[in-house]
Each structure stands twice: as C-alpha cells, then as structure tokens.
C-alpha positions as CSV (number, residue, x, y, z in Angstrom):
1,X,22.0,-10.2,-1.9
2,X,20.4,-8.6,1.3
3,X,22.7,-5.8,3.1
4,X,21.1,-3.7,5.9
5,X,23.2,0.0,6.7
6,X,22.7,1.8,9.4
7,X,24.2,5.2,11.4
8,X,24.5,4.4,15.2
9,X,23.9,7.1,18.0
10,X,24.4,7.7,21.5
11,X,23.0,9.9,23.8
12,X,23.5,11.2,27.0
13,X,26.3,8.5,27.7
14,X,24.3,5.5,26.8
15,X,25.6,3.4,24.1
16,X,25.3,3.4,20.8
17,X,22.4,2.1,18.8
18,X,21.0,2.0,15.7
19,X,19.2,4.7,14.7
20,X,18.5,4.7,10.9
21,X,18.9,1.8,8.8
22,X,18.7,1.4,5.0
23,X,17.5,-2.4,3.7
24,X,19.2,-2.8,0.3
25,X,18.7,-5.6,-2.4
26,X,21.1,-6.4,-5.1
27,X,22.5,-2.8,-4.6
28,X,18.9,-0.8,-4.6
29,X,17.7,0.7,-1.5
30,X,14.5,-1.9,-0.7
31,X,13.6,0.7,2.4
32,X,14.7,2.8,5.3
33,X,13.5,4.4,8.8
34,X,14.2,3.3,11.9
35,X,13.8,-0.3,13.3
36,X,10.3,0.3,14.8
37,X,9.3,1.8,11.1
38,X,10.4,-1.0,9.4
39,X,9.0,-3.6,11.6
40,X,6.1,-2.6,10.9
41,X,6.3,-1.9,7.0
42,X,8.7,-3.8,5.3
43,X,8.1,-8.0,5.2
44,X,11.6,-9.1,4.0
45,X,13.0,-6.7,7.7
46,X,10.6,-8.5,9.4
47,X,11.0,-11.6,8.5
48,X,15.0,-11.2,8.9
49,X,14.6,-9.6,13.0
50,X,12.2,-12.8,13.2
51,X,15.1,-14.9,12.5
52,X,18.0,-13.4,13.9
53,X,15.8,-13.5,17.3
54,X,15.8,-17.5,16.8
55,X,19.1,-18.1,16.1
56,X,20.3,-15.9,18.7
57,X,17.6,-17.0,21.1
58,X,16.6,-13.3,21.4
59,X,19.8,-12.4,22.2
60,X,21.2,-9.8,19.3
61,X,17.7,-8.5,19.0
62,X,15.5,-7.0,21.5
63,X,12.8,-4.6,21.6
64,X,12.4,-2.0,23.4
C-alpha cells in the first residue's frame, strides 16, 4: 500500500501548501523532500503526480 504525508505551510497570507512530504510503502518510508525533490528522484512519486494530473485533467496538480 502507497501513503504519501505531508506538513502544509503558509506564508505571508497565502494558503497552505505542501511543503514536505514523506512517500511510504507497506509502512516504510520509500522517500521524502519536497514535491520538486521528488519529482525529480523518486519513480513510483512520479509516476503517481503523472496520474493524478490525468485523472484530474491537471486540475489537483499543478506546477509551479
């Protein structure tokens, strides 16, 4: 099973956002950093962004 954490922030009155998230599998920590960091180092992240941008025709997922 595939769980993603993550601590929000907000700064300067803009709204939260993730800032730090944890990719977990079966229970063990799989990798971490920020969106940007694991888009670029971690496959399985990747590969789930890639699909939430489909499914939510880019909607839930943007970059900056």
């Amino acid at each position: 099973m595939l769980e993603l954490r993550g601590v929000t922030a907000g700064y300067g009155g803009e709204p939260a956002r993730l800032a730090y998230v944890v990719v977990m599998v079966e229970g063990r920590v799989r990798a971490s950093g920020t969106h940007e960091q694991l888009l670029a180092t971690d496959t399985l992240y990747r590969e789930l962004v890639e699909a939430l941008r489909i499914a939510g025709d880019g909607v839930l997922v943007k970059p900056r």
